[in-house]
N, C-alpha and C positions, 0 to 999 in steps of 0.2 A: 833387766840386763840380759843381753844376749850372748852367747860363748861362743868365741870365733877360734875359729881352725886355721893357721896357716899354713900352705904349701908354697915351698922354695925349694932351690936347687943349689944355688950358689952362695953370693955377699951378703943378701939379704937389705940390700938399703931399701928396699922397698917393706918390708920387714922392719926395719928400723924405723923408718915413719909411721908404721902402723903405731909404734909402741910408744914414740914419742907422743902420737897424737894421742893416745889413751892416757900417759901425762898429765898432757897438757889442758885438755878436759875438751879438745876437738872432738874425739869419740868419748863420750859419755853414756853411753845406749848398749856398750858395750865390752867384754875385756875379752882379751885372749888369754887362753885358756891352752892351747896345743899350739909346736909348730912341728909339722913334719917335713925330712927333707926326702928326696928321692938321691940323693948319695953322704955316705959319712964323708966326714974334714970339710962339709961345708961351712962357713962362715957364720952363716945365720944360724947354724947350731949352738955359738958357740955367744952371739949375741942372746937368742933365749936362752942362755941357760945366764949370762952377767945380769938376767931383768929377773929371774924365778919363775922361767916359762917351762913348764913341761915338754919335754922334745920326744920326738922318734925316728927312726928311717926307715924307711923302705924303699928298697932298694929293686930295682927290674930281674937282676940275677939271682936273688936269692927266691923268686917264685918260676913256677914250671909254666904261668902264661901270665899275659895281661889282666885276664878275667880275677885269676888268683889274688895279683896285687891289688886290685883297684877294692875288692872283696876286703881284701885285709887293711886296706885305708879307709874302707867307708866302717868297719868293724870297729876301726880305733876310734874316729870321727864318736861314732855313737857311743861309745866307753866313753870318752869325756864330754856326755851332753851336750857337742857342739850341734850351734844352730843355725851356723854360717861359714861358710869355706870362702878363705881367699888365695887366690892364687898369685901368690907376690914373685915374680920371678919364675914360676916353676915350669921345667922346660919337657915334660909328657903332657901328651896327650889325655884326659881323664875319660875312662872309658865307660861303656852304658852302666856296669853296676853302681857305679857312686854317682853317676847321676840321675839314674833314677830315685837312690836313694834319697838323694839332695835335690831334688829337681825345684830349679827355679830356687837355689838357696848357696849356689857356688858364684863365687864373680872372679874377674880376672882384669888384669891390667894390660894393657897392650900400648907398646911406644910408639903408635902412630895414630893419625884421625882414619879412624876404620869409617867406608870402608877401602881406604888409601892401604895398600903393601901390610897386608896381611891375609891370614891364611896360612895352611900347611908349608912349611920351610919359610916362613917369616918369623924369625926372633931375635933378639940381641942385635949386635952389630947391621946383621942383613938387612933388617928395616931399614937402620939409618941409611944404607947405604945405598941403599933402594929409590931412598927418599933424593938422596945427592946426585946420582946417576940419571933419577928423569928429570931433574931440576927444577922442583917445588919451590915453591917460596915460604911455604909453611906448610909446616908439621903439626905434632903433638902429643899427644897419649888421650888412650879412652878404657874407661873402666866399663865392662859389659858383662849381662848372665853370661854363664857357661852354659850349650847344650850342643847336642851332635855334630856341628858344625863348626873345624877349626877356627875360632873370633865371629863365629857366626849368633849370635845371640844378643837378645836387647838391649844397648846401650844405654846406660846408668847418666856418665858424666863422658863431655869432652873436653881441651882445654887446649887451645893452640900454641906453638914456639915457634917464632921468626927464623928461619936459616940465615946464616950469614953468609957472606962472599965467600971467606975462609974455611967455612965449617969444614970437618973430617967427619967421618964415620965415629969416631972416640970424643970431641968433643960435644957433637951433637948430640950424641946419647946422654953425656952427664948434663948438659942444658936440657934439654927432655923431662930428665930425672926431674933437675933442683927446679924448676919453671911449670911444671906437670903433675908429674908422676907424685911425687911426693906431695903432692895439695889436693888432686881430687880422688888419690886411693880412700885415703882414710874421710875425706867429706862422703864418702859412697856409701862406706861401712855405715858410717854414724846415718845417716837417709835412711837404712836399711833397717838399721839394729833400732832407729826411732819410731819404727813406723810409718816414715813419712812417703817410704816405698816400698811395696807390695812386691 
């Protein structure tokens, strides 16, 4: 059994499927163990804490640089045995200290087929809307390592979403979500946490 880490910012629905899938017996190879947010009153605080998940925050203002925080998240990370970082949502950048610490052991979701509209100032809304403005006919999400390069790192899982005539920047995102995101987060974990990728 592997100890997963989670990092989030906000709702956490991507969070929620992790937990659901741990449930459901989708992720088996693995539980979570921590989730940390990068701001208090976020949501997914509040969802780990109705499941028995240990939480934390850390927060950018409460350290004197980047190197500080990212020190004090890889610190925590190792206090609770984690063996795998996912970044469900989470809108910093993680910097060299936690990855080298975790190198090759953090992943991340991203709401587009990378390497389609992302990168630095690509997240949330902006994707989708990125997506609507050159006028793709499909989208998706992709789960990939984390390493020095904003979404630059090797892709895990992809999974495509058909845009519609009507899409919005807000609809597209939650078809993204329920069509995507929440199917191959947690099949990436389990790949990972099984062995079945390195």
């Amino acid at each position: 059994m592997l100890n997963i880490g989670v990092l989030v910012s906000g709702g956490g629905t991507n969070l929620q499927a992790l937990i659901d899938a741990c449930k459901s017996g989708v992720i088996k190879s693995g539980k979570i163990v921590t989730v940390v947010s990068s701001k208090a009153g976020a949501y997914a605080l509040t969802r780990a804490e109705e499941n028995g998940i240990n939480s934390a925050v850390f927060s950018k203002k409460d350290y004197d640089s980047k190197d500080d925080l990212d020190a004090a998240i890889a610190k925590h990370m190792q206090d609770m045995k984690v063996d795998l970082i996912v970044m469900a949502g989470y809108l910093s950048i993680v910097g060299d200290k936690l990855l080298k610490e975790y190198e090759d052991r953090i992943i991340n979701i991203h709401p587009s087929l990378i390497p389609s509209f992302c990168g630095d100032g690509f997240y949330g809304l902006k994707v989708h809307q990125a997506a609507l403005d050159y006028g793709v006919k499909v989208t998706g999400a992709t789960v990939h390592f984390v390493n020095e390069v904003t979404d630059g790192g090797k892709i895990i899982l992809q999974k495509a979403v058909y845009i519609n005539g009507d899409d919005t920047a807000e609809t597209l995102q939650k078809r993204v979500m329920e069509e995507a995101e929440w199917k191959i987060l947690p099949e990436a974990v389990e790949l990972i946490c099984s062995g079945k990728i390195k």
